[in-house]
C-alpha positions in Angstrom: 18.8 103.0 76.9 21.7 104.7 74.6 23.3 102.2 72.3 26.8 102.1 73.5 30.7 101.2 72.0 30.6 97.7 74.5 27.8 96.4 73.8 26.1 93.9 71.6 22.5 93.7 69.7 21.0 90.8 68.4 18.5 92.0 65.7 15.6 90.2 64.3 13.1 90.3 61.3 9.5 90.1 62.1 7.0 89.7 59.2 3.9 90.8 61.8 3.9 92.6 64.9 3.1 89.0 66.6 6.4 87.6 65.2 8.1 90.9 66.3 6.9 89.9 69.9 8.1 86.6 69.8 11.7 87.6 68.5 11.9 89.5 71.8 10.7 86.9 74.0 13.3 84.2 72.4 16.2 86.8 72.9 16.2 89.8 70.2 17.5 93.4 71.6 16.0 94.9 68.9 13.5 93.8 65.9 13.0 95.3 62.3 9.6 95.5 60.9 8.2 96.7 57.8 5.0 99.8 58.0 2.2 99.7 55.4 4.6 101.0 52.4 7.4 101.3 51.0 9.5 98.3 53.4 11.6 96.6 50.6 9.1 93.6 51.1 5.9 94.2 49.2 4.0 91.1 51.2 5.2 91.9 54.7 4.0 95.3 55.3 2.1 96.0 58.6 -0.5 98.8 60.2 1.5 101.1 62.1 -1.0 100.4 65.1 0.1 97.0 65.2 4.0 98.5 65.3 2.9 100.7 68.3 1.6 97.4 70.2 5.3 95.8 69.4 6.6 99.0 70.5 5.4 98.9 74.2 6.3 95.5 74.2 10.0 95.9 73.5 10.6 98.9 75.5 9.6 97.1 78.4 12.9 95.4 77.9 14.5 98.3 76.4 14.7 96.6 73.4 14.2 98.9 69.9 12.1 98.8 67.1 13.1 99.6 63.8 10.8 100.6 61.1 12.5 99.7 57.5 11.5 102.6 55.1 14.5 101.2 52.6 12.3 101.5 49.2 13.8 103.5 46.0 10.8 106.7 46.0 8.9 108.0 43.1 8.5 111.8 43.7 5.1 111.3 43.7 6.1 109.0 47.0 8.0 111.4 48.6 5.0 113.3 50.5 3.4 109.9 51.9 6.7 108.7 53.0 7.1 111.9 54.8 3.9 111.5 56.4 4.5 107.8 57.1 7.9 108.6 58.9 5.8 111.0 61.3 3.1 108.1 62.6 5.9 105.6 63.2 7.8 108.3 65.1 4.6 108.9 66.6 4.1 105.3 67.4 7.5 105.2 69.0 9.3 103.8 66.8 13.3 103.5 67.3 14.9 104.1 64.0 14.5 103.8 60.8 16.1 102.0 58.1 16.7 103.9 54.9 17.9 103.4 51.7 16.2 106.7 49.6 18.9 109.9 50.2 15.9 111.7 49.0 14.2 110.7 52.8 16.9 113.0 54.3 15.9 116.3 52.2 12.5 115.9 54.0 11.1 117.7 56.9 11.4 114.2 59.3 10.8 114.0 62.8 13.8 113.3 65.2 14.3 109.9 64.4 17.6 108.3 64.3 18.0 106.9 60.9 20.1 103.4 59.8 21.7 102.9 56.6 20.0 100.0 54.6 22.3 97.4 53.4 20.8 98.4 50.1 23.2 101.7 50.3 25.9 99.4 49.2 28.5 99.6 52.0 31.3 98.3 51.0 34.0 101.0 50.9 35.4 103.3 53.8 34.4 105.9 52.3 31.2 105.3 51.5 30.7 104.3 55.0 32.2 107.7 56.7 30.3 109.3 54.7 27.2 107.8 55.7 28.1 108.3 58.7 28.6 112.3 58.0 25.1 113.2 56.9 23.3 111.6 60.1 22.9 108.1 59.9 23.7 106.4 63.0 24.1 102.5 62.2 25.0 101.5 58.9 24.2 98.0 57.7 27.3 96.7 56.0 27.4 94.6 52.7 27.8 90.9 52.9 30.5 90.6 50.8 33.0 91.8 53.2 35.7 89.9 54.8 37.1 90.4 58.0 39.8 92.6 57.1 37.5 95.2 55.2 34.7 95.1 58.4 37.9 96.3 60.3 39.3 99.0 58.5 35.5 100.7 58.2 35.5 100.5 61.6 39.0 102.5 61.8 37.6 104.6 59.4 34.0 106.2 60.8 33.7 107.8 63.9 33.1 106.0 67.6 29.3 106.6 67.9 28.8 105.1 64.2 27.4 101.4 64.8 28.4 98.5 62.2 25.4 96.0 61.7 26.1 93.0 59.8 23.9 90.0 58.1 25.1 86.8 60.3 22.3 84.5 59.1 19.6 84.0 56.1 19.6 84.0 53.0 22.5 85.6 50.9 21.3 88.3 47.6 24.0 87.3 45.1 24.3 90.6 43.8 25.8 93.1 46.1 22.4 94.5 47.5 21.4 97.7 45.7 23.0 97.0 42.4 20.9 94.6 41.3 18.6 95.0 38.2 17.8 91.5 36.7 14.0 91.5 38.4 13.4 94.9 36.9 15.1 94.5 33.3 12.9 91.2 32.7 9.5 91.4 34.7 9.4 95.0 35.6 9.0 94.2 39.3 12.3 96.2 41.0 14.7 94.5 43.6 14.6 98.2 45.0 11.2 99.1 45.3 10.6 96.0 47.2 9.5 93.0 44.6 12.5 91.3 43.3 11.4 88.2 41.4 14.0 86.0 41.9 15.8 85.3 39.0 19.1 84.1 41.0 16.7 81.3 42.1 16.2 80.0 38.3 18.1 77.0 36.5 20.9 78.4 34.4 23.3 76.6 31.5 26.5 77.8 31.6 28.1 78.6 28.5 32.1 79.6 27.7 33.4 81.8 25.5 33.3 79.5 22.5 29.5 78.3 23.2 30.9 75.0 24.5 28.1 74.0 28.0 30.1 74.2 30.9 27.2 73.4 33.3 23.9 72.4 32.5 20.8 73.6 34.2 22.2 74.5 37.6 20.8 76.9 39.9 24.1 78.7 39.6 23.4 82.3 40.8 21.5 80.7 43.9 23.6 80.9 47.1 24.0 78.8 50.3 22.5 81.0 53.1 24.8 82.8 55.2 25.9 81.3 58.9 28.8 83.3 61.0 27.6 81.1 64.0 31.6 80.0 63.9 32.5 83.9 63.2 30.9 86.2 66.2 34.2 86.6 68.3 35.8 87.5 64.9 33.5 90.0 63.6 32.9 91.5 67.7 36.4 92.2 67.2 36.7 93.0 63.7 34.2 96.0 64.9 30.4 94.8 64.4 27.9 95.6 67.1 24.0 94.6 65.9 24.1 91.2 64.5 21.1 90.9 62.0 19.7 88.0 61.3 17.7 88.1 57.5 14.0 86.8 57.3 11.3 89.4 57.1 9.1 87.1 54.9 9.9 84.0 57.2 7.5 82.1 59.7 7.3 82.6 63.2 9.2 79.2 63.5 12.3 80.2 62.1 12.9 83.2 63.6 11.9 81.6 67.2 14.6 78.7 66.3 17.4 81.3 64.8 16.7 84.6 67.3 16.9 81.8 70.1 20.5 80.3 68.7 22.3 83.3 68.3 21.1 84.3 71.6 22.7 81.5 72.8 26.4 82.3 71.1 26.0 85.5 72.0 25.4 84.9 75.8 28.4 82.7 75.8 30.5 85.4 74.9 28.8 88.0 77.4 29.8 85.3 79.9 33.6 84.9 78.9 33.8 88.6 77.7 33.3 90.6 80.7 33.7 93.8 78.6 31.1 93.2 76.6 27.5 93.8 77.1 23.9 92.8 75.9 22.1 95.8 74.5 18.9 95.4 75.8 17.6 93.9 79.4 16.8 90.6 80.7 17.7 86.8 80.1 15.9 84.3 78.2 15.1 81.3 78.9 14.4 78.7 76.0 12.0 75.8 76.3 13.3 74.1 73.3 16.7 73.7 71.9 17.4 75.4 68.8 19.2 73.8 65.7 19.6 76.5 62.5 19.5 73.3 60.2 15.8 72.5 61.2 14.4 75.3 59.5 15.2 76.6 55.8 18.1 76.8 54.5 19.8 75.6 51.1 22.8 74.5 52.9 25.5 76.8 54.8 28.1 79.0 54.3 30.2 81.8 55.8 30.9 83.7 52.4 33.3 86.5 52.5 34.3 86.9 55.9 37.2 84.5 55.9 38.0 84.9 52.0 37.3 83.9 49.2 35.6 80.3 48.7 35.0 77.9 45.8 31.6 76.0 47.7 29.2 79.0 48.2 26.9 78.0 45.2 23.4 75.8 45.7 23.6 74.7 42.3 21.7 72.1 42.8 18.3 73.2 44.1 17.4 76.2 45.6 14.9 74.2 48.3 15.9 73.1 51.5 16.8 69.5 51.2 16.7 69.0 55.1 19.3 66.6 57.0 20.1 63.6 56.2 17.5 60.7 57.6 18.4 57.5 56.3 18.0 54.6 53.0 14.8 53.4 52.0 15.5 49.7 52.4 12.1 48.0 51.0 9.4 49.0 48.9 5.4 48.0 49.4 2.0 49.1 47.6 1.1 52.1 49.1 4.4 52.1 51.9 8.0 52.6 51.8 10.3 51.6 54.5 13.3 53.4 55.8 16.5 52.6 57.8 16.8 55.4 60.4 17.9 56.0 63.8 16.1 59.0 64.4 12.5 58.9 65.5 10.0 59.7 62.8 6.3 61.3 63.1 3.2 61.8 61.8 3.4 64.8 59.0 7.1 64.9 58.6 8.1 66.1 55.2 10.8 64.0 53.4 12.6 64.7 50.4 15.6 62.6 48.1 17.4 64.3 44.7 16.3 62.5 41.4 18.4 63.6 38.4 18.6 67.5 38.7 15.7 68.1 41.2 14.1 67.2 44.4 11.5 65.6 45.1 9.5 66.3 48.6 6.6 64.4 49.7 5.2 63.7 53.3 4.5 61.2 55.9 1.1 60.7 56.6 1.2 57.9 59.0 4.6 56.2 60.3 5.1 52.9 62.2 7.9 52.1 63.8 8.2 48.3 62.1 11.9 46.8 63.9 14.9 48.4 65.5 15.9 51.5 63.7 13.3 50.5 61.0 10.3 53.0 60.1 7.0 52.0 57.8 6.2 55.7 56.0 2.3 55.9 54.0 2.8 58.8 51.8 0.6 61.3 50.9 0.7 60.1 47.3 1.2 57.0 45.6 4.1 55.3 46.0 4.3 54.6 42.5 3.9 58.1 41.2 7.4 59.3 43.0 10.1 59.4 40.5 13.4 57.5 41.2 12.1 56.3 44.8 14.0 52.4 45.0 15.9 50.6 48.2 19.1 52.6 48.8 17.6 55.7 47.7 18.8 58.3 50.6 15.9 60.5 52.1 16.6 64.0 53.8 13.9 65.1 56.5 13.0 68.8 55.8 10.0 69.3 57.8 10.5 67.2 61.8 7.0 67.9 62.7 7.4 66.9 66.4 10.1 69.7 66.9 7.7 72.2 65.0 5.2 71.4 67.5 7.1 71.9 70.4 7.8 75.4 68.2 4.1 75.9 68.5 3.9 75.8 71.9 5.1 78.7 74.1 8.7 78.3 73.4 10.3 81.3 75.1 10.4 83.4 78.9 11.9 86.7 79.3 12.4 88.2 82.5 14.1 90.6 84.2 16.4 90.0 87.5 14.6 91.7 90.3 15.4 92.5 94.4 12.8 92.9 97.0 13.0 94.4 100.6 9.5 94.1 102.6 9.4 96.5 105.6 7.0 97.9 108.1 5.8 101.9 108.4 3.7 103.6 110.6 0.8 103.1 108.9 1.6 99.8 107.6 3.7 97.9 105.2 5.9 98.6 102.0 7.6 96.8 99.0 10.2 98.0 96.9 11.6 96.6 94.2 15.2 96.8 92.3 15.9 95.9 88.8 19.0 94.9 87.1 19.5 98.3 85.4 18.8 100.1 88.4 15.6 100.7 88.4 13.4 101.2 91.6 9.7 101.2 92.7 7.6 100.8 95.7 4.1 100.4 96.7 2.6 100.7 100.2 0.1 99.0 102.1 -1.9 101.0 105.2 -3.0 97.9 107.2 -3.4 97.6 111.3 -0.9 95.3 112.3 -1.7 92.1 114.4 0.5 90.1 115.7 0.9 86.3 113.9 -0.3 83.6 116.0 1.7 81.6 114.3 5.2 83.7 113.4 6.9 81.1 111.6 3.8 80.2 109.2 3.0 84.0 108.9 6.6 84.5 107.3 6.6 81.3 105.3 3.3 83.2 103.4 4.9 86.4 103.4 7.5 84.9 101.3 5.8 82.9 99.5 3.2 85.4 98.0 5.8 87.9 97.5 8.0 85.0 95.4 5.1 84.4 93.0 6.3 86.7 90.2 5.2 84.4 87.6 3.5 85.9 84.5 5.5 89.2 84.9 8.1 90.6 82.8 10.4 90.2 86.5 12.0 87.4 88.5 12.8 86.9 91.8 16.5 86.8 93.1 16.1 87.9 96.7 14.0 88.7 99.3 14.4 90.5 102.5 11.8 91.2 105.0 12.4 93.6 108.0 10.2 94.0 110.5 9.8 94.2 113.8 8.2 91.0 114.3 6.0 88.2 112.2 2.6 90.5 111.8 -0.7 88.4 110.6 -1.3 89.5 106.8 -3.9 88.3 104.9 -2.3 86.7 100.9 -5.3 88.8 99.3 -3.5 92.0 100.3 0.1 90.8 99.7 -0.9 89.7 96.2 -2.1 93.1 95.8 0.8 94.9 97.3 3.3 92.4 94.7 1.0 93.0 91.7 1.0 97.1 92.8 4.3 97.3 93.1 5.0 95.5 89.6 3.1 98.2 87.9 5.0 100.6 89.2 8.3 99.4 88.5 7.2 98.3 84.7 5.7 102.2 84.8 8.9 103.4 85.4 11.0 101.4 83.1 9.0 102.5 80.7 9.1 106.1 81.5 12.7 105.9 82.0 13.6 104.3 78.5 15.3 106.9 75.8 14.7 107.1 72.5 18.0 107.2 70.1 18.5 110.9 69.2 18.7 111.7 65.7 22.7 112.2 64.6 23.2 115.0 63.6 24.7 115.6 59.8 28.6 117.4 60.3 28.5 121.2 59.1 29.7 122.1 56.4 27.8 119.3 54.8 30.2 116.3 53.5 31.7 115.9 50.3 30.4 112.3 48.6 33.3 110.2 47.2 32.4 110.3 43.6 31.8 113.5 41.7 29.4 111.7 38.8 26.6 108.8 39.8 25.4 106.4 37.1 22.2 104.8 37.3 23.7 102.3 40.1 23.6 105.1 42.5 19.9 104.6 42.5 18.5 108.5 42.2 14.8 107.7 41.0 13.7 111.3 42.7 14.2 115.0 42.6 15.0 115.3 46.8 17.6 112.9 46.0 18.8 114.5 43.3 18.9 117.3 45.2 21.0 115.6 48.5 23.8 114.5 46.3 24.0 118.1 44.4 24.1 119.2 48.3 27.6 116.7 48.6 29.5 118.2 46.0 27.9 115.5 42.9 27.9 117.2 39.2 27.1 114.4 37.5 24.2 112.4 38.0 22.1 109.5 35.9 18.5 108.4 36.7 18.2 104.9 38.8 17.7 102.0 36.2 13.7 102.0 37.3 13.3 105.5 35.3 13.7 103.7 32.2 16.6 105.7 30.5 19.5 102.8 30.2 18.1 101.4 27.1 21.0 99.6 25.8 23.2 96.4 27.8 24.6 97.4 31.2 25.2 95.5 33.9 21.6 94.5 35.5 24.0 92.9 38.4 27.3 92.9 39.8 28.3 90.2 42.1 31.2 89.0 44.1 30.5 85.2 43.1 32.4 84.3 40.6 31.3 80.9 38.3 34.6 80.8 36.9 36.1 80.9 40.1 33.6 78.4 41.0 34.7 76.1 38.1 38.2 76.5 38.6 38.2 78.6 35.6 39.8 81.5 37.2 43.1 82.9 35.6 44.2 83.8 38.8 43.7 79.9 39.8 45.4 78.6 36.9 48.9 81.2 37.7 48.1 79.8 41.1 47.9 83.9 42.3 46.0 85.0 45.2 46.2 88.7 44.4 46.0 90.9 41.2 49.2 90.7 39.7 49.4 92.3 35.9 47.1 92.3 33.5 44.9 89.6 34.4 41.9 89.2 32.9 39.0 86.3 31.6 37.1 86.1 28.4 33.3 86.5 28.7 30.8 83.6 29.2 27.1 83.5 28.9 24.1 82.1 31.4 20.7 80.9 29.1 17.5 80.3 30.1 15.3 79.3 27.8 15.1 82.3 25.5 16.7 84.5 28.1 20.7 84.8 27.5 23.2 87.0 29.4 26.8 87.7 29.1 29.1 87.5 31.9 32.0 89.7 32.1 34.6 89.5 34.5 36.4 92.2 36.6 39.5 90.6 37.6 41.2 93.5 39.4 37.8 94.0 41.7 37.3 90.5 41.9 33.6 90.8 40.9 31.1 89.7 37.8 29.0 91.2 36.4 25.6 89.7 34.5 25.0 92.0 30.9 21.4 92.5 29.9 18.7 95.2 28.9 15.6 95.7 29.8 13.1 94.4 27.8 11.1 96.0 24.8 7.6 96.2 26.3 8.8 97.5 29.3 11.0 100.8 28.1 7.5 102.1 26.9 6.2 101.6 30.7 6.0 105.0 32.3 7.6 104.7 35.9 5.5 103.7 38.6 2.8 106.6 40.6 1.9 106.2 44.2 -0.3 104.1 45.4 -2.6 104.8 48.0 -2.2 103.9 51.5 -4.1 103.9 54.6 -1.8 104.8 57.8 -3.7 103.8 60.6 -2.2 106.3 63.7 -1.8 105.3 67.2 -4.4 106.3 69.5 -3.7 108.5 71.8 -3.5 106.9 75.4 
């Protein structure tokens, strides 16, 4: 099925092939999933013989899989990347997602190829460019409002698809040009095994020393949420809506794949132009709520502007909703005021001074109207700060995770059947919804019923039982001459025949994305010099951007050459915006008007400090640092070895 201009596709992470499967069931037209190597997620890498499994599965509802390959490359990496690219193509693999330039000097199979959101997409430019050299679907950065999504769209050609982040959690550096992890632990953001140093506790510091705020978690983010913006960014341009979570559980991505499918289904319903990229309808056995799985509260960033509240300052866990006041305190038992029910297992959490504190339910009695009796799974006594009016949060409902648990999701496909007689027997044909056709035939002696109406009441009921197929029924006709006598044994095996054949040829039918080809003569990049932010950490890289007209070009941060301060990460949160400390705030301006600018400030950690500076005229900070002693005298990173495990032939 060719991706077209009209339609929409809601994308999914899977951290295994299994939770790939389950993201199509609850609604996902198409599913990313790391291989073995080099996936931008060091613990969620997976055999490419489990990817071919997910593979059939999808394209049975012409739904595609996308393999992310979006890892900067050592040259030593460069052959097994190559190599890697050919068993996922081999394993029928959809696309992949890249964020290497050095992948494209390569001798690749036909694949189409995406542009990872670690390209940093941000500019038009950038973006036709991208769009130029052959990649198909370009993931745009988060950081853009409405405005900029539109005028990239304007900007690249028709048969360029925009893909956009509309839930999970949110990198606070634009994605790409973030260094932090690799300056101070020597694990790179960009090779996949970013330690999270956004998530740490911060003091903020001005430019005279004096403590603005004091241990906050002030580079942590809300998670994103556009669950209010999808008719916005439909018509700002955006196309494959991508929800984040390659490392998450198979709960959250049921819960979030199966809410967006929702919104979007809405607005295939009241948008008649519009249309769902992949086939079938699902139907959920549950009802979703985003705010039942992680988050660390919500927030639409960018896309409507600028806002003051996108910070989780406060923790960087998920609090949960609110649940209710502890109103009495026992031995070993606490009691609560809620009007929710409570279970067995729930986890519960309450803020004391600047943290949270979780604990969970081991047994819960329902004690009065509204009033719950919670045994803890530590002493009562031992939890910090817990007294009558203390407010708990419930971040773990255990009942709804159950249901979870359970089988959750059905996907089918809307079918038509016409039963007739032949010469030599009887025949069943089936019609899909995308036009797809099969039929199966039965060589049988007919008899004439000796009961007619009881002989087509079994007719139709054997040929209605679709159940456990990828199919459902919406009509039946039957023509014939007159009721013949047919045993169910050999209509079940003319409906289960005839299945097969239809499923054979949806299968056979289904098209593979072509790989774009680059425009000739080859495209000329934006910028004629790259510094280390361009990311160039190999020599076919090197060589792509020499191909676009680049003179100038510095070695990515990972190749150890930036000894001195730079900026390990540029960001479009702003803390002094955050503390109304912006100059543009205080001259009440919306825009850049003159020379506007802000003095430095500083973010300590312990024995870790580092300088903020502030680009007013881009609107962006950026957080000073170098890279520490011990590891400028690491030599960059070799290969390591990895077992591709190839699909078997069938």
């Amino acid at each position: 099925m060719r991706f077209r201009a009209n339609t929409l596709e809601l994308l999914a992470p899977a951290k295994t092939a299994e939770i790939g499967r389950e993201a199509i069931l609850h609604g996902a037209d198409a599913v990313y999933i790391g291989g073995p190597a080099f996936g931008a997620r060091a613990n969620a890498g997976n055999p490419v013989s489990e990817i071919a499994g997910l593979v059939e599965v999808a394209h049975r509802y012409h739904a595609r899989i996308f393999a992310t390959l979006n890892t900067l490359l050592h040259d030593t990496e460069l052959e097994p990347a190559r190599k890697l690219v050919h068993e996922l193509y081999d394993a029928g693999v959809d696309a992949l997602i890249v964020q290497d330039m050095g992948l494209l000097q390569l001798d690749l199979p036909p694949i189409a190829l995406h542009a990872s959101t670690q390209c940093d997409i941000r500019t038009r430019e950038k973006a036709r460019f991208l769009a130029e050299v052959g990649f198909s679907q370009i993931v745009l950065a988060r950081e853009l409002t409405l405005r900029e999504i539109a005028e990239i769209r304007a900007a690249v050609p028709e048969d360029t698809v925009l893909e956009h982040f509309i839930h999970g959690a949110l990198c606070v550096a634009f994605s790409g040009q973030c260094n932090i992890s690799h300056a101070h632990t020597g694990r790179s953001a960009n090779r996949g095994d970013c330690s999270q140093a956004c998530r740490l506790p911060y003091t903020l510091e001005d430019e005279q020393g004096r403590v603005v705020s004091f241990e906050k978690h002030l580079l942590s983010l809300k998670d994103n949420n556009q669950s209010d913006n999808l008719n916005a960014l439909i018509d700002a341009g955006v196309r494959s809506f991508k929800i984040e979570g390659r490392y998450k559980e198979v709960g959250y991505v049921k819960n979030i794949t199966g809410h967006y499918r929702r919104l979007l289904d809405e607005i295939l319903e009241k948008r008649p132009e519009l249309a769902r990229a992949s086939s079938g309808h699902t139907r959920l056995l549950f009802t979703p709520n985003p705010d039942k799985t992680f988050h660390r509260g919500s927030t639409d960033y960018f896309t409507l502007g600028r806002q003051a509240d996108i910070g989780a300052f406060d923790t960087p866990a998920f609090v949960g909703l609110p649940l209710g006041l502890v109103s009495k305190i026992g031995p070993d038992w606490f009691e609560i005021e809620a009007e929710d029910a409570l279970a067995n297992g729930d986890g519960l959490t309450y803020l004391h001074k600047r943290g949270v504190v979780g604990l969970q339910a081991n047994t819960v009695e329902a004690v009065g109207k509204s009033l719950w009796r919670v045994r803890p799974n530590e002493p009562v006594a031992t939890l910090p700060g817990l007294r009558p009016g203390t407010a708990l949060s419930r971040n773990r409902d255990h009942a709804w995770e159950q249901a979870l648990n359970r089988n959750s999701a059905e996907r089918q496909i809307d079918i038509w059947a016409g039963f007739a007689e032949t010469a030599e027997g009887f025949e069943l044909t089936l019609h899909d919804a995308d036009g797809m056709s099969a039929s199966a035939s039965l060589a049988f002696e007919k008899q004439a019923a000796r009961e007619p109406d009881k002989a087509e009441a079994t007719l139709r009921g054997q040929l209605a039982r679709f159940g456990g197929s990828d199919f459902t029924l919406l009509e039946l006709t039957i023509a014939w001459s007159q009721p013949w006598f047919l045993p169910a044994s050999s209509i079940n095996k003319l409906r289960r025949e005839a299945v097969e054949r239809l499923q054979a040829a949806r299968v056979a039918a289904y098209q593979r994305p072509p790989r774009k080809a680059a425009v000739e003569p080859p495209a000329t990049y934006p910028e004629q010099a790259l510094t280390y932010l361009a990311n160039v950490y190999n020599q076919a890289a090197r060589g792509f951007y020499e191909r676009h007209g680049v003179k100038l070009i510095a070695a990515a941060y990972e190749a150890h050459e930036e000894t001195g301060e730079v900026s390990l990460m540029i960001t479009k949160h702003c803390l002094r915006y955050s503390f109304s400390l912006c100059p543009k705030q205080a001259k009440g301006v919306t825009g850049v008007q003159g020379q506007v600018r802000a003095e430095p400030m500083a973010l300590v950690n312990g024995n870790e400090r580092l300088t903020l500076k502030f680009d007013c005229r881009a609107c962006e900070m950026h957080v000073i640092g170098k890279m520490k002693k011990h590891l400028l005298k690491t030599p960059p990173p070799t290969v390591v070895p990895v077992v591709f495990h190839k699909r078997q032939p069938n």
